[in-house]
N, C-alpha and C positions, 0 to 999 in steps of 0.2 A: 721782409717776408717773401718777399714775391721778386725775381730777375727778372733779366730781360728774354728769357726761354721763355718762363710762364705769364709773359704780360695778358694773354688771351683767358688764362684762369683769371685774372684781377677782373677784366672785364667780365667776365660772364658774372663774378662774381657780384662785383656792381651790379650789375644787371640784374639779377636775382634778389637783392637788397633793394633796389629801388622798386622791384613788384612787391615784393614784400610789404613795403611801409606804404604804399598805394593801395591793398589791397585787392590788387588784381588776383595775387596769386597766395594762399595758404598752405599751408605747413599743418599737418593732421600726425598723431601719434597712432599707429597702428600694432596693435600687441601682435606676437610674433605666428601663436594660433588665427587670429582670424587675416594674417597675410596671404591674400589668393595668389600668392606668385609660389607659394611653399611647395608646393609638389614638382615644381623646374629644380629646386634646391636644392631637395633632401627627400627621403624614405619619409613616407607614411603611412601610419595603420588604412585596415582598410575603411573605419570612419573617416578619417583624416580626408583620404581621397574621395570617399563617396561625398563630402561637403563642398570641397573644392571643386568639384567636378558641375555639383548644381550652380553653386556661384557664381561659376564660369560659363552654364547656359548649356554646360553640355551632358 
């Protein structure tokens, strides 16, 4: 799966497995509407923006 180019993905990748199974770090499923990054992304109505805008504090 992995050469010797990407041996730094393997690790990070580890590394992100072994927070994982620790616990340190979680993994959340976030539907595509309530992602506050969406207005960097893409066109939205102007509900869309007026939501994101509070979320964002601004």
């Amino acid at each position: 799966m992995y050469n010797g180019k990407s041996r730094h993905i393997r690790r990070r990748h580890n590394s992100v497995r072994q927070l994982l199974s620790s616990g340190i770090i979680t993994i959340d499923y976030v539907k595509s509407k309530d992602n506050v990054s969406n207005p960097l992304t893409e066109g939205l109505t102007r509900e869309g923006v007026e939501r994101s805008s509070t979320e964002m504090g601004l």
